[in-house]
C-alpha positions in Angstrom: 97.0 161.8 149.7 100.6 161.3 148.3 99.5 158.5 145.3 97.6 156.0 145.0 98.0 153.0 142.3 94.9 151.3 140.7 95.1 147.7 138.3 92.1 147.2 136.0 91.5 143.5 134.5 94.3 143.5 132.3 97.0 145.0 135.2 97.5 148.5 133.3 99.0 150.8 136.6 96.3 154.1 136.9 97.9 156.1 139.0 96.3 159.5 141.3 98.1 161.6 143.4 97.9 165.6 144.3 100.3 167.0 142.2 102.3 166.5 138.9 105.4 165.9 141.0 104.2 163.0 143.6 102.1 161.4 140.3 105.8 161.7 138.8 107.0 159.8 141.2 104.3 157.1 141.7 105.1 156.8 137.9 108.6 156.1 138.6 108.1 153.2 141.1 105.4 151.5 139.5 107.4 151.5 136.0 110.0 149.9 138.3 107.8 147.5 140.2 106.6 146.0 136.5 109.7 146.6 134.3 112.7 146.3 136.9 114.8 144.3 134.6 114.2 146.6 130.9 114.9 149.5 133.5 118.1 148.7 134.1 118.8 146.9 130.8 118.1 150.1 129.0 120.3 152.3 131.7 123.4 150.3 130.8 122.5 150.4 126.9 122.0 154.1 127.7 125.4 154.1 129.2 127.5 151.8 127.2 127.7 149.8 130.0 125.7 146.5 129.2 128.1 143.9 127.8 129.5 144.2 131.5 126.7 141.4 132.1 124.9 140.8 128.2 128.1 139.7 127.2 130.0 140.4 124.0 127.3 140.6 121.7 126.2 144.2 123.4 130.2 144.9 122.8 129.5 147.3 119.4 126.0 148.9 120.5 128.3 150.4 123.9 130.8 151.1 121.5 128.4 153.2 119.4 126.8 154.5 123.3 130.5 155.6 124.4 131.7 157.7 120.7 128.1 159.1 120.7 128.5 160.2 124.1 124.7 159.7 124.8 124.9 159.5 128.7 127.2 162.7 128.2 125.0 164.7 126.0 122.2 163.1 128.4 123.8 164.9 131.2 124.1 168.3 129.2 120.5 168.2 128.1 119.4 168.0 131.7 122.0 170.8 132.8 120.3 173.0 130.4 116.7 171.8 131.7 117.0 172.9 135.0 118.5 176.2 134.0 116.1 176.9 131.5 113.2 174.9 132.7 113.6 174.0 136.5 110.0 172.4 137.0 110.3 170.4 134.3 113.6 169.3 135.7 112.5 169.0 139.4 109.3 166.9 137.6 111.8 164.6 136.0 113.9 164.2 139.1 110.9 163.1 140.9 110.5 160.6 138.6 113.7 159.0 139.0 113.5 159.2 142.5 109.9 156.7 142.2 112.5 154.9 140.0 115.1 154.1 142.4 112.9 153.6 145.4 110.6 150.7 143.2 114.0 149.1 142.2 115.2 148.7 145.8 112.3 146.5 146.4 111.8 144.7 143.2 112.8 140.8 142.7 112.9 140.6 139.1 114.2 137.2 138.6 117.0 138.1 135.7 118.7 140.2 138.3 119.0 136.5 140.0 120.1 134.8 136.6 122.6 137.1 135.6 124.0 138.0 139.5 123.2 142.1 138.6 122.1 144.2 140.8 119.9 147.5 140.1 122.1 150.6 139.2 120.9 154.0 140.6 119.1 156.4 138.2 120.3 159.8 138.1 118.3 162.7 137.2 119.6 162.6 133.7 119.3 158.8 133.2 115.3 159.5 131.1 117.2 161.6 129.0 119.5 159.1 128.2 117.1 156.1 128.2 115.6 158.5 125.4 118.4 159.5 123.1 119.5 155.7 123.0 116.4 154.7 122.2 116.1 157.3 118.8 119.8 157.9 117.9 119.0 155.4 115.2 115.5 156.4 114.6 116.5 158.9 111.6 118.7 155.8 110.2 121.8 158.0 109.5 123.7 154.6 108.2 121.4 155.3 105.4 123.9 157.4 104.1 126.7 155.3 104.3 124.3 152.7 102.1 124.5 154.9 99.1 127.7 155.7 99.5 128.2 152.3 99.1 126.0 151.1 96.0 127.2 154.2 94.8 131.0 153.0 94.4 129.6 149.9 93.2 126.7 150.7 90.3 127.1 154.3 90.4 125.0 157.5 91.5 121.6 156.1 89.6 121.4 153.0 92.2 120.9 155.2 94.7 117.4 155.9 93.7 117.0 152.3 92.6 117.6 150.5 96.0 115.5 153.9 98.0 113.0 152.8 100.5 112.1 152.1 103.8 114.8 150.4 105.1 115.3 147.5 107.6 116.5 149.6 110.5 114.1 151.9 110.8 111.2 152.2 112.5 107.3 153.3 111.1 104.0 153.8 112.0 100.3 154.2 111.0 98.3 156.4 112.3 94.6 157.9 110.8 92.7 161.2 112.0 88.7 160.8 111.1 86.7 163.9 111.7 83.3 164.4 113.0 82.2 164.8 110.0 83.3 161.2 108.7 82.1 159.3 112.2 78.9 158.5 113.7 79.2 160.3 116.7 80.4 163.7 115.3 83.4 163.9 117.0 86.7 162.9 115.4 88.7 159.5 116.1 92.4 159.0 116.2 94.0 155.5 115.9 96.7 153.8 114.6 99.8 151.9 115.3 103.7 152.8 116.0 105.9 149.8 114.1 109.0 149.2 116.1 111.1 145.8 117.3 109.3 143.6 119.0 111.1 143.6 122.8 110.0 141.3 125.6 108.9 143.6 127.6 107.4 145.7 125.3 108.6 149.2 124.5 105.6 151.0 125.4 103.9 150.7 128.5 99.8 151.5 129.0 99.7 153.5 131.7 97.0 155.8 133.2 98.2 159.7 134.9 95.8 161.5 137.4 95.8 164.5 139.0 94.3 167.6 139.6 96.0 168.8 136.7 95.8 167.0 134.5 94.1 163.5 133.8 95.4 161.2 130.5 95.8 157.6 129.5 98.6 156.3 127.2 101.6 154.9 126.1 104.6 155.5 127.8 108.3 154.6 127.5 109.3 152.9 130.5 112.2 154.7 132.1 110.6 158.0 131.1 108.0 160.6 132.5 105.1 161.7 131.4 103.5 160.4 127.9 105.1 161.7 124.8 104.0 159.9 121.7 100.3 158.6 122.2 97.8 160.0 124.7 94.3 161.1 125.3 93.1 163.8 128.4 89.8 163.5 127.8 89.1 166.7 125.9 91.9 166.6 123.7 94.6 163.3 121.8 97.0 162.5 120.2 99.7 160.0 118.0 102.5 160.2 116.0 104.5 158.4 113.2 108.1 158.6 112.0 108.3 161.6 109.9 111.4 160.3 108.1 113.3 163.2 108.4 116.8 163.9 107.9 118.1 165.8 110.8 121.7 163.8 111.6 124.4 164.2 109.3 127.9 162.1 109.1 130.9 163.9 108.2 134.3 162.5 106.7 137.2 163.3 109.6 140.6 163.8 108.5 142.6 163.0 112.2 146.1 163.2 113.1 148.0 162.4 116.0 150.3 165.1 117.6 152.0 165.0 121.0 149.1 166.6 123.0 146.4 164.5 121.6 144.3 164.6 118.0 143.6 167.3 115.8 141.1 167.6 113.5 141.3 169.5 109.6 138.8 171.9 109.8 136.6 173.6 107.1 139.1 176.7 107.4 142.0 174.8 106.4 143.7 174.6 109.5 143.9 172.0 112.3 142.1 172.3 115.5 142.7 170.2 118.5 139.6 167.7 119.1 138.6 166.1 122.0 140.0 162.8 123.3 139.8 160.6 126.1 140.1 156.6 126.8 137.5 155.0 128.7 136.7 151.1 129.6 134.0 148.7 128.5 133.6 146.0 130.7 132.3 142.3 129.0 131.3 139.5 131.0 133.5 136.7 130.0 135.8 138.3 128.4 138.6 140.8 128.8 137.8 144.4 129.5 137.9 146.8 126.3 139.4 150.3 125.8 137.8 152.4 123.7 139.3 156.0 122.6 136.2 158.7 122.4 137.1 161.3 120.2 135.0 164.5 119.0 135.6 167.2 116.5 133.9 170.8 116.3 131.3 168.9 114.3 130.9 165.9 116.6 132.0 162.6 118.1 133.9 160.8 116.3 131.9 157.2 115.7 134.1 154.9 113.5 137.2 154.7 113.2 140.1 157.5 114.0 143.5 158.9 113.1 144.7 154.8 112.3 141.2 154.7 110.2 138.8 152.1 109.9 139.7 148.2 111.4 140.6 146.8 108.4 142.8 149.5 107.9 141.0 152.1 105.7 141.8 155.4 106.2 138.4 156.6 107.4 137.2 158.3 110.6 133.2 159.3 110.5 131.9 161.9 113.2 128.3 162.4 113.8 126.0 165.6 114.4 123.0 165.1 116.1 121.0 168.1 117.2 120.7 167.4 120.7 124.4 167.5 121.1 124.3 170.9 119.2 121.2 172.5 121.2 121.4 170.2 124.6 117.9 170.1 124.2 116.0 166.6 124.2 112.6 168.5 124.1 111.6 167.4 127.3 110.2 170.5 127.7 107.1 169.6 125.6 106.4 166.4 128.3 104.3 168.7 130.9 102.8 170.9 128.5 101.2 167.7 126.5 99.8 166.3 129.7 98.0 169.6 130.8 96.5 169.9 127.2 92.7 170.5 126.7 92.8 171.5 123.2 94.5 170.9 119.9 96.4 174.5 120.5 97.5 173.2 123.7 98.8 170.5 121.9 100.5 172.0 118.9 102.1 174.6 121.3 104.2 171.9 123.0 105.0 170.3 120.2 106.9 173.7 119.7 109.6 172.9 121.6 109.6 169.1 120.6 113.0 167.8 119.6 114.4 164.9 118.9 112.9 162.5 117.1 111.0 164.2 114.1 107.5 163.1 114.4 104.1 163.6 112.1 101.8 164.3 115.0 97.8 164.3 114.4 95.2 165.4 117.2 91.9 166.7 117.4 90.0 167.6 120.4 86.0 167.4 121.7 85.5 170.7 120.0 85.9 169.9 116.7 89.5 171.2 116.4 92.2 169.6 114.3 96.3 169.4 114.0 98.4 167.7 111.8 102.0 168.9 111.6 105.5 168.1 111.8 107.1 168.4 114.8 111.0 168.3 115.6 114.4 169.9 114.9 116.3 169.3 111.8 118.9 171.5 110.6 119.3 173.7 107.9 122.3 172.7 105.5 123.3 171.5 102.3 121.5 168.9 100.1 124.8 167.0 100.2 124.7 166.6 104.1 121.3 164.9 103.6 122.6 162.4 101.2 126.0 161.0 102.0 128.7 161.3 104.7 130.2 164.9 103.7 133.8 166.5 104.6 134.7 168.2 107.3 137.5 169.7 106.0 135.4 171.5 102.7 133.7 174.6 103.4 129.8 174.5 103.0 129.1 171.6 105.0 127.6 173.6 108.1 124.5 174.0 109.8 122.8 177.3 109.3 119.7 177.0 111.3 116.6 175.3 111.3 113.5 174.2 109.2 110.1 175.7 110.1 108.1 172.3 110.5 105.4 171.6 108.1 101.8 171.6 108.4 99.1 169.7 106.4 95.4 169.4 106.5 92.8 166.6 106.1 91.3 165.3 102.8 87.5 164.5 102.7 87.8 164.6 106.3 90.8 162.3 106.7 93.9 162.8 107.3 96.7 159.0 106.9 100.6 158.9 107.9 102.2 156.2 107.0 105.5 157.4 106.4 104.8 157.8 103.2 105.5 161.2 101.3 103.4 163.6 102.7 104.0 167.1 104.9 107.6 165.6 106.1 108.9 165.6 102.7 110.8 168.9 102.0 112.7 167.0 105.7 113.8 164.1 104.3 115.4 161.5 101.7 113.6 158.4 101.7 110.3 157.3 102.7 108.1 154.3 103.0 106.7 153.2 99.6 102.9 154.5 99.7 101.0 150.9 100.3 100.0 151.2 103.5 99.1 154.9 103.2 97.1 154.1 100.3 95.4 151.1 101.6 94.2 153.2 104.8 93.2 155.8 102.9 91.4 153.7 100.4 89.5 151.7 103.4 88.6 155.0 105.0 86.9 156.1 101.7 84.8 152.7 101.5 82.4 154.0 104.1 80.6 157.4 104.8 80.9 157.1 108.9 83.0 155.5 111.5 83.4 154.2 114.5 85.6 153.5 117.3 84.7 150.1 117.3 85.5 149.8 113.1 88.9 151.1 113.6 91.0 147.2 114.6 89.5 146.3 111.0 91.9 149.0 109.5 94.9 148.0 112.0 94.3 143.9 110.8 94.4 144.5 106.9 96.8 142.0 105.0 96.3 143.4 101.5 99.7 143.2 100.1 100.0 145.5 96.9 103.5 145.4 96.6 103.2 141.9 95.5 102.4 143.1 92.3 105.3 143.5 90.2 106.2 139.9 90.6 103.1 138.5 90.2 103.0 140.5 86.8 106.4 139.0 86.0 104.8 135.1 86.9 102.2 135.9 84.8 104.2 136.4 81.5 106.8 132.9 82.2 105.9 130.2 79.7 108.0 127.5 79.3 107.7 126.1 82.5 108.2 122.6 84.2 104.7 121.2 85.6 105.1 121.7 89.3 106.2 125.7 88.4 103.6 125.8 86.1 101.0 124.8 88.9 102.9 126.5 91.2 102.6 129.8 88.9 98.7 129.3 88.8 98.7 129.0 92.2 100.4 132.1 93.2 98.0 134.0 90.4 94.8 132.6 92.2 96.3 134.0 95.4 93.8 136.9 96.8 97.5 138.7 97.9 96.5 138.5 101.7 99.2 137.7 103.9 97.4 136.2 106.0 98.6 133.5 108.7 96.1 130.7 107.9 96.7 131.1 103.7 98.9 128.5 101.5 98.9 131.0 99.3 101.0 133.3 101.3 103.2 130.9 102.0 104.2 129.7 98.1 104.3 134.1 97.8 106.7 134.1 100.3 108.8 131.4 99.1 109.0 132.5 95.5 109.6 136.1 96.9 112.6 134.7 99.0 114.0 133.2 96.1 114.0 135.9 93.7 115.5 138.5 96.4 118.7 135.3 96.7 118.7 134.9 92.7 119.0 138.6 92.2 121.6 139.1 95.4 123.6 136.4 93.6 123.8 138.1 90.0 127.2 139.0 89.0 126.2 142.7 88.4 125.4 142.9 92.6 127.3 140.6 94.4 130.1 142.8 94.7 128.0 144.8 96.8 127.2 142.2 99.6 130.6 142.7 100.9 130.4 145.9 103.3 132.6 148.2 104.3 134.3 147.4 107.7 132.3 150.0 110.0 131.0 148.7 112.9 129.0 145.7 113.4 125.5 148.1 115.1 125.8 149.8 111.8 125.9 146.7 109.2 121.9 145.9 109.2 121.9 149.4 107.2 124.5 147.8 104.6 123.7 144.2 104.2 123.1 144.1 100.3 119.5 140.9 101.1 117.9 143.3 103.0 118.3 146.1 101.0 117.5 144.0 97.5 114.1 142.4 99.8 112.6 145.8 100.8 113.7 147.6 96.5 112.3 144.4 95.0 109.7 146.5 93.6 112.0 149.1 92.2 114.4 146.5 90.8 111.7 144.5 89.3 110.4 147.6 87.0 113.5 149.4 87.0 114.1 150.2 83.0 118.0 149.2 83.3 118.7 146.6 85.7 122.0 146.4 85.2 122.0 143.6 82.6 119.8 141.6 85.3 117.4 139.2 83.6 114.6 139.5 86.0 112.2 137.6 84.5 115.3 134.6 84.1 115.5 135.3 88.3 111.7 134.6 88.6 111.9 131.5 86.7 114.6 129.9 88.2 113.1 130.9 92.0 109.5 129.4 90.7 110.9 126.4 89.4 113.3 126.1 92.5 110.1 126.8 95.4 108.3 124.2 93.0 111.1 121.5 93.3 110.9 122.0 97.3 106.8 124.1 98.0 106.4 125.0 101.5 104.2 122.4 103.6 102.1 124.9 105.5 100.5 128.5 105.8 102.4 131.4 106.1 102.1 131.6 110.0 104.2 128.4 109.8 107.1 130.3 109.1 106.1 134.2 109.6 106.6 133.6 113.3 107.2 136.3 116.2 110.9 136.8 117.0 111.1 139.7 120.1 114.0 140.8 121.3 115.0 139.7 124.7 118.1 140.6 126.6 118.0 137.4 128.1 117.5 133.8 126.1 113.7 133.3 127.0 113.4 130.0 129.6 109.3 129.4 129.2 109.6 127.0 126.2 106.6 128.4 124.6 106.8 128.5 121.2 106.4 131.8 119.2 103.2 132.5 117.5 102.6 132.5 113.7 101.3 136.2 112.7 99.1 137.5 109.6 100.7 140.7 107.8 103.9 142.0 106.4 106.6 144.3 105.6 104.2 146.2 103.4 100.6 145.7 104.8 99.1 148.1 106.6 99.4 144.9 109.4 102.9 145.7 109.2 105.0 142.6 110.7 108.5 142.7 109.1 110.2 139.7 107.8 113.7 140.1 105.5 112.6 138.2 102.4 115.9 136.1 101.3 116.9 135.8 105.2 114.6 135.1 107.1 110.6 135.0 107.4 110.3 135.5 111.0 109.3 139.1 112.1 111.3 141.3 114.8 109.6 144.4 113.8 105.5 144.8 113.6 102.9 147.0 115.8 104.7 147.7 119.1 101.1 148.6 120.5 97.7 149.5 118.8 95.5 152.1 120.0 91.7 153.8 119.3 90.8 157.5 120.4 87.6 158.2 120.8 86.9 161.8 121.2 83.5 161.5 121.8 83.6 159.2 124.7 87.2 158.1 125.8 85.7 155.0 127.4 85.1 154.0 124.1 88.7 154.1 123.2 91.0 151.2 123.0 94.4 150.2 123.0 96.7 147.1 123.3 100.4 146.1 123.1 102.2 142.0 122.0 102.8 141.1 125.3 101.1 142.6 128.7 102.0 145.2 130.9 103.8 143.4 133.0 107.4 142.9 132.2 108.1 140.3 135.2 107.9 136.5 133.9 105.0 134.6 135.4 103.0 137.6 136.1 99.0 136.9 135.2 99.8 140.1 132.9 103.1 139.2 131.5 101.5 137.7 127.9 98.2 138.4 128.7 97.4 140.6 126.4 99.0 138.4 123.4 95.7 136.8 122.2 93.9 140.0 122.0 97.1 141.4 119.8 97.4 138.5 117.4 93.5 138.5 117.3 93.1 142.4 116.2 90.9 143.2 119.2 91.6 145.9 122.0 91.6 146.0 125.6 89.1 148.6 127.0 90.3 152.2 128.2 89.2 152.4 131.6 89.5 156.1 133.6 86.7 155.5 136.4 88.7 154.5 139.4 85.8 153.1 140.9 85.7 150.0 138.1 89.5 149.7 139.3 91.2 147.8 141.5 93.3 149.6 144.6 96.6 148.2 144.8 98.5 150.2 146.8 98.2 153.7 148.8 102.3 155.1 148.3 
């Protein structure tokens, strides 16, 4: 037997072959047979390369690809794999050798649409495919934020305006002990938040051989499972940690007649690295682009000239992977072949990049929950703010021994709140979710498997209350706000789709974040500074005043802001114009496609919000449709992993018209989970490879 592929009802590949290599392989060409077209559309992001056919809207993210030099430190990563770890490397080689043999046979309709062919995959391209996907995971633009509001209000907003930002991704994820369910052995569930893509980013997949034999979530166009698995004996999830492990530094560049140099922390200039290369955009001309890096890193805005408009700025980036040329893809094999929670926790020793809070527990009672990643040792003023290159005391000096934490009545909840990642990082999710969970846990003595999609669905929204507590004290008001006011005070703060109440929330919400945006004492703020367009969502001053509302609403000095003036004028301007409907009128799905969807279905209306523990992310004061939310759901059961569960927005097919493109949808908007399924005899034989 080479491999064999398996479909259960719902189309998830299970997948058995002899040996970690051929099942490697059978990976690669069945990820390629469903998701053909977001293979090749994350090679080119991976490369830089994807306005050549997306057009010039992908023009800044290869920008960003090509300074980074992701495919480059890709290549490196993998240079250093199969010196240091050669099966690892040969594994991952096998892999994209299933890759490119399932996309010379796929007929993807976009590759008709747009007239592209598929690329070939190199050994390096997972590697890639990875560090594109996370280079903005730690959310380094965060620091060019304060910098910002600092110039603006000063070194106190900082603090004010700190929270879990609109380009960055979360999580939710619970550990329950034995002694807290009604089997005795412990559960693991929860759900990564990420953008909504179309196909999604994680992809159900099911790994057999005699090696080793685990169902879970997958990124397509990379081996193995990293993030969310279960062997049987032994699983595991992680969230974002929220750690601070990339650090910007201020470049001062000059121009000589051999190339750039770059003033160094010695005082002294030392040639940097520079070469021109060529974006391609479809309809348009072609676009050079001058790659620069310094002894601290590429180079990734602006240069010698400075920024575009002029201001004499050039920003290079450290990321650890370029430091170490490790991607931590040594930990891939390790996890799969785990039987234990040491097994576990000794892969996630040489985990890299990104910094995850992992939890896992195994069928013997054992339990982990730990940090796991690189970030560097340096000084506070790296973590905050772009620093510069040319003061001493700005370098890396080794790195952080990740944390470890224990459970709490038998419970242990990540939410990217504060918790055993914090000595790591800046800024963190405010606590609601993390509270809620931990408060629903404690309601009842034992759970189940089957109890666990209650938690994932929960639409308590407890940020809503400084608001509310600032409608409550408004007197004075016109008839329709007055109503309006009672209204929003009867509201049971559920954000759920089918509620009016919602809806008014939402509206009044929206208003205030506009109102306050508006104020003479922030508006200065909304214009940014002119870095690149892929880094603006980090500085657009909405967005930032939507996800602080809280802080800036009990703040003791708002900056001569009359907030409860703000709230007034936004109730009595939602009660001039109330919304019609329920919040799923508005709060609608919006995925990310590479190509403008052709179906004509409409999107559909979702519960939750930024701040639930059903976390589906509008931008109050923009916009109430949701790009990010639960990128897939899952339920390990260690007792019996057939009573585990898992599901993910759109189906596990990524090929339009496919029985299994959206079938899974209803089951996600509904809160329930498609079965886990390991006995290949309730599966259906597809193919023998």
């Amino acid at each position: 037997m080479s491999a064999e592929t398996y479909r259960d009802a719902w189309g998830i590949p299970h997948l058995r072959a002899a040996t970690a290599g051929e099942l490697a392989r059978a990976q690669g060409r069945v990820t390629a047979r469903d998701r053909a077209w977001q293979l090749e559309v994350e090679r080119h992001r991976a490369q830089g390369t994807s306005a050549s056919f997306l057009g010039p809207g992908a023009l800044s993210w290869d920008r960003l690809a090509r300074r980074a030099r992701l495919a480059d430190t890709a290549r490196r990563c993998f240079a250093a794999l199969e010196d240091k770890d050669p099966e690892t490397a040969a594994w991952v080689r096998e892999y994209t050798d299933g890759v490119n043999e399932g996309l010379a046979a796929c007929d993807a309709p976009e590759f008709a649409r747009t007239g592209l062919a598929p690329g070939r995959w190199e050994p390096w391209t997972p590697l890639a495919v990875w560090l594109a996907t996370h280079i903005l995971f730690a959310g380094f633009p965060a620091k060019l934020w304060r910098e910002h509001i600092t110039a603006h209000l000063g070194p106190d907003a900082v603090a004010l305006f700190a929270t879990d930002g609109p380009g960055t991704a979360g999580s939710n994820g619970w550990l329950v002990s034995g002694e807290r369910t009604v089997t005795g052995h412990a559960i693991v569930a929860g759900d990564p938040h990420r953008f909504i893509e179309e196909p999604g980013v994680y992809q159900q997949i099911h790994l057999s051989c005699p090696e080793f034999d685990v169902v879970g979530l997958a990124v397509p166009g990379v081996p193995g499972i990293a993030h969310f698995g279960h062997t049987g004996t032994v699983a595991w999830a992680i969230t974002n940690a929220m750690a601070d492990y990339q650090d910007l530094y201020r470049e001062r560049l000059r121009r000589t007649g051999a190339g750039v140099e770059a003033l160094g922390s010695d005082g002294t200039w030392h040639r940097a690295a520079r070469h021109t290369e060529t974006i391609h955009v479809a309809g348009e001309d072609s676009v050079e682009v001058e790659v620069i890096e310094t002894d601290r890193g590429p180079v990734i805005a602006g240069g010698p000239e400075g920024l575009d408009d002029g201001t004499p700025a050039a920003l290079s980036l450290r990321y650890p992977p370029r430091v170490t040329a490790d991607l931590g893809f040594g930990a891939l094999l390790p996890l799969l072949r785990a039987r234990r929670v040491a097994d576990v926790d000794r892969a996630l020793d040489a985990w890299a990049e990104p910094v995850n809070v992992v939890q896992a527990a195994d069928t013997e009672g054992g339990l982990l929950h730990r940090v796991a990643g690189r970030v560097p040792v340096r000084a506070t003023a790296n973590r905050l703010r772009p620093v510069p290159a040319w003061e001493p005391g700005h370098e890396w000096t080794g790195w952080h021994t990740p944390p470890r934490a224990g459970l709490t009545d038998g419970v242990a909840v990540m939410a990217n709140q504060r918790g055993p990642a914090t000595p790591l990082g800046v800024e963190f999710a405010p606590p609601h979710r993390a509270d809620r969970i931990a408060a629903l846990l404690a309601g009842k003595e034992r759970w189940s498997a089957a109890d666990m999609p209650a938690l994932h669905t929960d639409t308590h929204l407890a940020s809503a209350g400084p608001l509310l507590d600032l409608v409550t004290a408004l007197d004075g008001l016109s008839p329709g706000a007055a109503a309006l006011r009672d209204r929003l005070l009867a509201w049971d703060r559920h954000m759920d789709a089918d509620s009016a109440g919602a809806a008014a929330y939402a509206a009044v919400r929206g208003a205030v974040v506009r109102h306050l945006a508006a104020h003479p004492a922030l508006a200065p703020a909304a214009v940014p500074p002119a870095y690149p367009e892929v880094l603006q969502p980090w500085l657009a001053l909405v967005p930032r005043i939507a996800y602080a509302l809280e802080h800036l609403l009990r703040a003791e000095d708002p900056y001569g802001i009359d907030r409860a003036e703000a709230v007034r004028a936004a109730l009595e301007e939602v009660a001039a114009e109330p919304p019609a409907g329920t919040w799923g009128d508005t709060h609608r799905l919006a995925p990310w496609r590479a190509l403008p969807d052709t179906s004509g279905s409409p999107e559909p209306g979702l519960s939750g919000d930024h701040d639930c523990v059903l976390c589906t992310s509008a931008v109050p004061g923009l916009t109430d449709r949701a790009a990010r939310g639960p990128a897939a759901r899952y339920v390990w059961d260690l007792a019996d992993r057939r009573r585990s569960g898992w599901v993910v927005p759109h189906g596990a097919s990524g090929v339009p018209g496919s029985p299994h493109h959206r079938d899974q949808q209803p089951l996600w908007l509904g809160g329930e989970l498609a079965p886990v399924v390991t006995d290949f005899d309730r599966l259906t034989k597809e193919t023998d490879d």
